[in-house]
Residue, then its C-alpha position, 0 to 999 in steps of 0.5 A: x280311145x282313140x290315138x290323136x297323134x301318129x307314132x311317128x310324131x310322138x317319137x320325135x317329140x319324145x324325150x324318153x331315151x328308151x326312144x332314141x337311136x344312135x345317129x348312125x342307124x336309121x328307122x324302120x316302120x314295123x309293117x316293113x319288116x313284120x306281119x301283124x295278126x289279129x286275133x279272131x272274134x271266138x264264139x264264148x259259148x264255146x269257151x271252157x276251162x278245161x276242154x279244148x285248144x288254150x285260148x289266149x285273151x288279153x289277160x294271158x299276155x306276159x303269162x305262161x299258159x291260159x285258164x280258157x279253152x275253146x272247144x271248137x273249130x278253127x282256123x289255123x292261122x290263128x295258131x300260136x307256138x312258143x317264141x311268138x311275140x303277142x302284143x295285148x291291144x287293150x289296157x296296157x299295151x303289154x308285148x310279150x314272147x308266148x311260152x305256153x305251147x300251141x294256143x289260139x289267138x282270140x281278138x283284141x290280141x295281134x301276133x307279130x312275125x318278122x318276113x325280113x332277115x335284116x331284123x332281130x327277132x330278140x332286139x324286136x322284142x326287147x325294143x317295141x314294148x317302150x314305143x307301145x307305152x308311149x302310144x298308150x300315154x297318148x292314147x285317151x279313153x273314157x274307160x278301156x284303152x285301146x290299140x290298132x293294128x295300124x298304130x302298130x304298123x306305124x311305130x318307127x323303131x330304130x334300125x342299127x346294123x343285123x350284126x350289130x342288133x344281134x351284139x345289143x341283144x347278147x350284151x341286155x341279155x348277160x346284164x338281165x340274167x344277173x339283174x334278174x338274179x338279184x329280182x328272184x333274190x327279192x321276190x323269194x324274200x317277199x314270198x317268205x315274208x308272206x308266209x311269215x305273215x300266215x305263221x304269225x296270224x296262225x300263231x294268234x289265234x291258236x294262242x301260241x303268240x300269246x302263250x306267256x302272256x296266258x301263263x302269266x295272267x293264268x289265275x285272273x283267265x275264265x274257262x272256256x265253259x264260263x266263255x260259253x255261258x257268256x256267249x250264249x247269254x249275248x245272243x238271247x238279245x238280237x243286235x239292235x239293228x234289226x229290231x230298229x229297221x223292223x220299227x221303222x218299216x212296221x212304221x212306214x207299211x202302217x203309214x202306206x195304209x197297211x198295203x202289202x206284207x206286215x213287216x215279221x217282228x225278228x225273233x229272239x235268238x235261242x240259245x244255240x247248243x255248241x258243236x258236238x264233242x267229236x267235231x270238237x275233238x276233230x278241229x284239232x287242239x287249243x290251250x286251256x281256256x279256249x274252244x271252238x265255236x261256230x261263227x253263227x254261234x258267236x255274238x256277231x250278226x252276218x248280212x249280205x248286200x243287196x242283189x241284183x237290180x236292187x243296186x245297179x251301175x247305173x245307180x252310181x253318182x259322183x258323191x253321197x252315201x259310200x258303197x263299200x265293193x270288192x276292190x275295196x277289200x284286201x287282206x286285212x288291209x282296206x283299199x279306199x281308192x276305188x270310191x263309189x257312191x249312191x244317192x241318199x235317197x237310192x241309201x234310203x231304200x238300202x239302209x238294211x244293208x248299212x255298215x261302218x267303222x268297225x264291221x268287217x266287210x267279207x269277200x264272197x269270193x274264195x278263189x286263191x285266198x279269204x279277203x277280209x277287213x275292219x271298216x276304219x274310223x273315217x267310213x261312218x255310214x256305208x252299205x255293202x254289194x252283194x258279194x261283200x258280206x258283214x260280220x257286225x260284233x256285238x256283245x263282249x265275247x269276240x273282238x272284231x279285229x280278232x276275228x278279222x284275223x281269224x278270218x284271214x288265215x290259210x286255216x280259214x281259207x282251206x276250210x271254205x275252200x271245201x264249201x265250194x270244190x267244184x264249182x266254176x265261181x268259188x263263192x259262198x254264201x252267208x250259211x257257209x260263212x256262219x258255219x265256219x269253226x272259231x278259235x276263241x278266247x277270253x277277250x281280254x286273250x283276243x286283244x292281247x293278240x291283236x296287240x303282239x300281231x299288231x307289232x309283228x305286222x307292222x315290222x312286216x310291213x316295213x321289211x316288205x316296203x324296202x323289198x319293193x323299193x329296191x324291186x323299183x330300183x332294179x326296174x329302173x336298172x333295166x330301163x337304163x340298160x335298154x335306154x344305153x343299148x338302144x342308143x348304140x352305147x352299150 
């Protein structure tokens, strides 16, 4: 949290060039040449999304606008207009000029404003953000960084002559506007790509991906109508997992002296009747052999995470029994390096909520987009947060990478999307997620759609690597403008 070493020092200990100066001009400490403003301590009772002056937080900082109003009094001197520099004074340290019209400044963001003619605004913009991104690498914390005002008033920048810094802005500027071509070229292409990768999933789970495959292995391929008899021959049994965990707290409730509520035995799935013809109809067409079907109607048992003091930060420790969170669920795509753990016995009283290699794990959370992913084969034994829902396959009429694929689509997406219009957290709840409509196959479709959609992914994948490396190259390039202009050579 707190910075062990002044500005001044680290400047001068510094190697980075982005620091240096040419050995003609001097330094000047930003409080000599701008006024720093603090952002004020807004009441957040009177935040809103849509009512209200913009109300500018540090995640607004290098954006366009904000989602936060604040519908109140203020004082105007807290006012930010386009073209003020905002520096974000937690977390990264970001500098930024403001581009989102008339907005407040709340705390924990200060606004920078030049009081002396003898310094370029624009090469002011351009040469703080690396003195800050040092500040921050000497900045320890537990948690949260933080930066004052003060270490900001301190940051000795380099002073080269007013006309000259004028000449070094015009001359970053004209080089940035082509590499910056170059970086809309490589995002435009990224962008593409993802939507190649939404065309490709959707053209694996409405058979399009695997239409000569099908027509090829037509004569050995079941009808949907003998699909569904085996689906709903699955579900008369329960998944194991439930009957297992009622056996064992029926156990632990006779052994406590049969104190409290008897354990309820779990019923037997009855065999659900499949959606009616004109739903059926309404979901639009699928290749002969396929139908549509409810997720809850499908072999596949869905459980949320344990709510609330059930499971607390607090009940964190640094090793045991794996919790699996949001942040570890991407799309299609599982993050494993924010690790969090339980204590066995804190798993003891949570194994209800049990999952491992092969559950998909389902974000609650539908604001821009589904996040879904298979459990790999090194998670063996976990439990899932509240907001992490499970979708266990059993029986043989639904693959469970199948269905992750399903899942992950625009398709998917607009339909839960629907389930929570309106409300100020998209998130739905197990009911919803059961009620979603299902394309679904002969297993052995499904798989030989995961296989072609497999390859197609991977290619993707490599394409979309090049594109960041080369993205990373063009940084680098920037970075080796501003270290030449700031050293007087460019």
């Amino acid at each position: 949290m707190a910075l062990s070493r002044k500005p001044q020092e680290i400047v001068e200990d510094s190697k980075n060039p982005l620091l240096g100066k040419h050995e003609s001009w001097g330094r000047v400490q930003v409080g000599e040449i701008a006024e720093i403003l603090n952002g004020y301590a807004f009441k957040s009772s009177k935040f809103t999304n849509d009512k209200g002056t913009p109300l500018i937080r540090i995640r607004d900082v290098g954006k366009d606008s904000s989602n936060t109003f604040y519908d109140g009094g203020y004082d105007e001197t807290y006012l930010v207009n386009d073209g003020d520099l905002l520096v974000g004074m937690d977390g990264d340290f970001r500098c930024s000029i403001w581009k989102g019209g008339k907005a407040l400044l709340n705390q924990r963001v200060c606004k920078i404003s030049l009081k002396t003619e003898e310094y370029d605004f624009r090469f002011l913009s351009y040469v703080l953000q690396p003195y800050l991104d040092a500040i921050h690498a000497e900045t320890s914390a537990v948690t949260v960084k933080h930066l004052s005002s003060r270490s900001i008033s301190d940051i000795p920048l380099p002073l080269p002559p007013k006309e000259q810094q004028k000449r070094i802005v015009a001359k970053i500027e004209e080089l940035f506007s082509h590499i910056d071509a170059g970086i809309e070229a490589l995002k435009k292409a990224k962008q593409l790509l993802k939507q190649y990768r939404q065309s490709v999933l959707k053209a694996a789970v409405t058979g399009e991906l695997t239409k000569e495959w099908r027509e090829a292995n037509k004569d050995k391929l079941e009808p949907a109508s003998q699909l569904l008899e085996h689906i709903n021959a699955e579900r008369v049994q329960e998944p194991g997992r439930k009957l297992e965990e009622w056996e064992q707290e029926l156990a632990q409730w006779k052994s406590a002296g049969e104190k409290g509520k008897k354990p309820a035995k779990p019923k037997k799935t009855k065999e659900l009747e499949s959606m009616l013809e004109a739903e059926l109809n309404s979901l639009g067409d699928l290749p002969d052999g396929w139908l549509w079907e409810r997720l809850g109607n499908l072999t596949v048992d869905v459980f949320d995470g344990p709510f609330g003091s059930n499971l607390k930060s607090s009940d964190y420790v640094e090793e045991g029994i794996r919790v699996i969170r949001l942040e570890n669920i991407g799309n299609l795509e599982f993050k494993d390096n924010k690790q969090s753990f339980v204590k066995p016995e804190k798993y003891e009283q949570l194994k209800k909520h049990t999952v491992g290699c092969g559950d998909l794990i389902f974000s609650s959370f539908v604001a821009d987009g589904t996040r879904v992913v298979v459990l790999p084969k090194h998670i063996e034994k976990a439990i899932n947060k509240a907001d992490c829902f499970c979708v266990r396959c059993y029986g043989g009429s639904v693959y469970n990478k199948y269905l992750a694929l399903f899942l992950a689509t625009n398709s998917a997406y607009k339909r839960l999307e629907n389930e929570v219009h309106g409300a100020t957290r998209p998130r739905i709840n197990t009911t919803q997620l059961k009620n979603i409509e299902i394309p679904i196959c002969s297993i052995e479709e499904q798989n030989e759609a995961v296989r072609i959609l497999e390859l197609k992914s991977d290619a993707i994948t490599r394409l979309e690597g090049e594109i960041d490396e080369k993205l990373l190259m063009v940084d680098k390039n920037k970075q080796s403008v501003l270290a030449t202009a700031f050293s007087g050579q460019l």
